[in-house]
C-alpha positions in Angstrom: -92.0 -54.0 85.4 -94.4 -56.0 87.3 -94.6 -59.9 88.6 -97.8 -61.6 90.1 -97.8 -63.5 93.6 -99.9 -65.7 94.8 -101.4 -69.4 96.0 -103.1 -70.5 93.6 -101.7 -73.4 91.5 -101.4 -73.3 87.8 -99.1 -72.1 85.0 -97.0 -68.4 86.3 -97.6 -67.1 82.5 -101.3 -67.7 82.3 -101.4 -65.8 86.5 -99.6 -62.7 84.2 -101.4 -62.9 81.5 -104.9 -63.0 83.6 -103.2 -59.8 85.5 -102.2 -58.0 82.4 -105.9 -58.4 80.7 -107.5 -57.0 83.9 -104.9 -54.0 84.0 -105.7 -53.6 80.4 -109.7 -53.4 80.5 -108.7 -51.0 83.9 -106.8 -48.4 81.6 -109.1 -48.9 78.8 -112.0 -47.6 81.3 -110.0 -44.6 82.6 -108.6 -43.4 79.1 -112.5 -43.5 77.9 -113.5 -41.6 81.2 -111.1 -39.0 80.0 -112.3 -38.9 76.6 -108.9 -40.9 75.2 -108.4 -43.9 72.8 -107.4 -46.9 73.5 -106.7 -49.9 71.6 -106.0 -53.2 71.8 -103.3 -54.7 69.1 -101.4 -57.6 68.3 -99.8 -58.5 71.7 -100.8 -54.9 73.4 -103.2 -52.7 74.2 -102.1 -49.0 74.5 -103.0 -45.2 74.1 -102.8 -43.8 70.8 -102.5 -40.0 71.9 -100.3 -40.8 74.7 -101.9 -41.3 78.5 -104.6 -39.1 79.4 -103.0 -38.9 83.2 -99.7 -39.0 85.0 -101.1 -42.4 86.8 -101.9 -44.1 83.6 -100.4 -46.5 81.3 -99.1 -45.4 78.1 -99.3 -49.4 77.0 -99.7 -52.8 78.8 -98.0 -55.7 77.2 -100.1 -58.7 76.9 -97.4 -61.1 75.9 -93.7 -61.2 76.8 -92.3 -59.4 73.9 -94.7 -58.0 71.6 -93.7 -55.1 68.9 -94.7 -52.2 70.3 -96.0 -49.2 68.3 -93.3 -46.8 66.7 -95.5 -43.4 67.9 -95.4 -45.0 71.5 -94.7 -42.1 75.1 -95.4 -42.5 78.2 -94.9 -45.4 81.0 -95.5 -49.2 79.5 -96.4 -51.6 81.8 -93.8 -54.7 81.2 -96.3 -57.3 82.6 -93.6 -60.4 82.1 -91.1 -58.3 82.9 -89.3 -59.3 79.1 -88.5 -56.3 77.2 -85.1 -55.1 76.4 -83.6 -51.5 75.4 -84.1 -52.8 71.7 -87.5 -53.8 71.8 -88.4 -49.9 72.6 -89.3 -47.5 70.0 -86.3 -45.1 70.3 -83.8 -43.8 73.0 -84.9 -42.5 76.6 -86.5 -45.7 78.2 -85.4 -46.4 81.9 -86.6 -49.5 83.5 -88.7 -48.5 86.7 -90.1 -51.0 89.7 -93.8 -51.3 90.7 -96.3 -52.4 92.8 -96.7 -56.5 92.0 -100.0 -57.7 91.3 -101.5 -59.7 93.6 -103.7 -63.1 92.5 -105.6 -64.8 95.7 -109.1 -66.4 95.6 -112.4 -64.3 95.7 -113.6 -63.7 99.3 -117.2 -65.1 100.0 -119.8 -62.6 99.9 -122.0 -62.1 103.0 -125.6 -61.2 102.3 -126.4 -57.7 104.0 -129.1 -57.1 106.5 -131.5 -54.2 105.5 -131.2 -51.4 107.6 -133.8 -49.9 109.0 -135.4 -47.0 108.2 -133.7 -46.8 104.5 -135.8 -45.0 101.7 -134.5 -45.4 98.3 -136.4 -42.9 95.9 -135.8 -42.0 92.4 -134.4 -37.5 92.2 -137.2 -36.1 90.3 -137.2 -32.5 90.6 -134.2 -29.6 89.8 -134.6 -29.0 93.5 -134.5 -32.9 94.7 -130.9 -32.9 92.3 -129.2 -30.3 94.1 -130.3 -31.0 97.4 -128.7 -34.9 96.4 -125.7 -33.2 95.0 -125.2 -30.5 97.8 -125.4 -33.8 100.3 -122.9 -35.9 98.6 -120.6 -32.7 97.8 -120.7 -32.2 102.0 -120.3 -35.5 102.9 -117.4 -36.0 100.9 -118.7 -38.4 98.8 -119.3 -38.7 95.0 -119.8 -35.2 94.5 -117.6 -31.5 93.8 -119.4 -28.0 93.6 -118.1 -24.7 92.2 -116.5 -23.8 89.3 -112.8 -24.5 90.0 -113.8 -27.9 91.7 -115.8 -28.6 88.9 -113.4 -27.7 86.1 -111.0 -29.6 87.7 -112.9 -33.1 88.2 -113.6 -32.7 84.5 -110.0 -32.6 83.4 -109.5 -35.5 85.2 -112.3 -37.5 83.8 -114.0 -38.0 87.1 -117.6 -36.5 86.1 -120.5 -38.7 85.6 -123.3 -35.6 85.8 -122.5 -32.2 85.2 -125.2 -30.3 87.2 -125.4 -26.0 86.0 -127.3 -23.3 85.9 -129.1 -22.4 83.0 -128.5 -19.0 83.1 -124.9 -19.0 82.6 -124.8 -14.9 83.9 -125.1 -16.3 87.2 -122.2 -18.6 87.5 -119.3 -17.3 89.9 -116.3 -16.3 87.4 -113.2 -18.3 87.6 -109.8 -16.1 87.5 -108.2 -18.4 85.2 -109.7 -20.7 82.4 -107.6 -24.1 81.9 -104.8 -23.6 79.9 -106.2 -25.6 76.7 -109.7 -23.7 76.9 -110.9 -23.2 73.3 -109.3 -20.1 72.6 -112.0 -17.0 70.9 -115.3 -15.3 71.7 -118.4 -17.7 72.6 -120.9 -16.6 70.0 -124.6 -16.8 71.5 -127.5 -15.8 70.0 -130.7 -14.5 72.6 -133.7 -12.5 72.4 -132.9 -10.2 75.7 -132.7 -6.8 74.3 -129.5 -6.5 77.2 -127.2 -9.1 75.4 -126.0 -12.6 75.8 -124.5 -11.4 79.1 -121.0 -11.1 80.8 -118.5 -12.8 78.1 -116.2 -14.2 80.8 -119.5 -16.3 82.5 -120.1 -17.3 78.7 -116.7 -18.9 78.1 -116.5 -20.6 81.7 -120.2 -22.2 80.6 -119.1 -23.1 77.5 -116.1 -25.1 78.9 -118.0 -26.7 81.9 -120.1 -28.1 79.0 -117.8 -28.6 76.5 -115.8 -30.8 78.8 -118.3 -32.7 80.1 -119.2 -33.8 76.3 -115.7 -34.6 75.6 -115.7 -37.3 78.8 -118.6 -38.8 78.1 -120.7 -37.1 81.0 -124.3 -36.1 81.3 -125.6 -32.7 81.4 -128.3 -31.6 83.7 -129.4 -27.4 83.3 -131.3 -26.5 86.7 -133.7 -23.4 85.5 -133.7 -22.3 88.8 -130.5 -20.0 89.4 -131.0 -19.9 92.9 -130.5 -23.5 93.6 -127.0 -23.4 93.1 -126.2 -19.8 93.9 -124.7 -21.1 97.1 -122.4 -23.1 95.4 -121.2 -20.7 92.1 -123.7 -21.6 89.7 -122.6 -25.4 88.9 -121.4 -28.9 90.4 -121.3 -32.6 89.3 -121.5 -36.0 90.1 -118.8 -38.1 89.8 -118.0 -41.7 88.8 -114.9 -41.5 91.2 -112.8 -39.9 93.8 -108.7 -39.1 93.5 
């Protein structure tokens, strides 16, 4: 359940309501970076196929008591704090506290002085890519390398560009793919007379990518293998940090 707080004056309902359209377009935003639906109906907006992570919403009401769908799991945020046991599709629903939302006025914004010195250039080259990639990987910032690392920013949604080698007999090998890797053989065709190449690199290449096309995420193959030997074959940038 959640309440608003704040100075502003005006009607409480239309503060909630102004909350519980912002949370809305906020899980709409992380369902899509995880490749999930999300709707908006007649009173709420929800996730048809359930939330796509333990922090997200199953549903956010958008009016006190709306009907909420019959297929409905997951945590609902009560924004007016109105439902009842019988507006709740089925048995098992326990009321849980959170966070309030908070409603103030907009700070002002200060303009920035340019710092000296500062270069911005556009990444043109494989080379230029994973030298921007290794930098923001070591500095903590937007950025993950190796295959584990990577596999797991792409579960969670957070990968904006997938960055891998095009020769997928060089990436490191994992020990374990994900639990709901495709199952199978990864059929490739190719003219080396030696094969497609190790079958367990072939699968881990085909999920790096698959992934990455199920979130929405760009793809960028670096023909180079040596680039990214350092780092297992692949990395990404990512649209956020957990």
């Amino acid at each position: 359940m959640r309440t608003t707080q704040g100075s502003e004056p005006g009607n409480p309902a239309d503060l909630i309501s102004l909350c519980a359209a912002g949370e809305a377009a906020f899980q709409r935003a992380a369902h899509q970076g995880l490749g999930r639906p999300w709707v908006h109906g007649d009173g709420v907006a929800w996730a048809p196929d359930g939330p796509g992570h333990q922090f997200l919403f199953a549903a956010v009401t958008l009016v006190p008591r709306p009907a909420l769908p019959d297929v409905l799991r997951g945590r609902v945020c009560d924004s007016f704090a109105a439902l009842d046991s019988g507006d709740l599709p089925g048995p098992g629903w326990r009321p849980q506290d959170a966070d309030p939302w908070m409603v103030r006025p907009p700070l002002p914004v200060f303009p920035a002085a340019p710092t000296p010195g500062l270069r911005v250039s556009r990444v043109e080259t494989d080379a230029e890519t994973v030298q921007q990639l290794l930098d923001a990987w070591k500095s903590g910032g937007l950025g993950v390398a190796g295959p584990e690392a990577t596999l797991s920013a792409l579960q969670l949604g957070q990968v904006d560009e997938l960055i891998i080698t095009g020769s997928p007999d060089t990436l490191k090998p994992v020990q374990t793919l994900p639990a709901d890797a495709a199952p199978g053989d990864v059929q490739a065709a190719t003219s080396n007379p030696a094969g497609a190449g190790d079958e367990g690199r072939l699968k881990l290449s085909d999920e790096l990518i698959t992934r990455a096309q199920q979130t929405a995420a760009r793809i960028r193959f670096i023909e180079d293998a040596s680039l990214l030997a350092d780092v297992g074959g692949v990395g990404a940038f990512l649209r956020f940090r957990i």
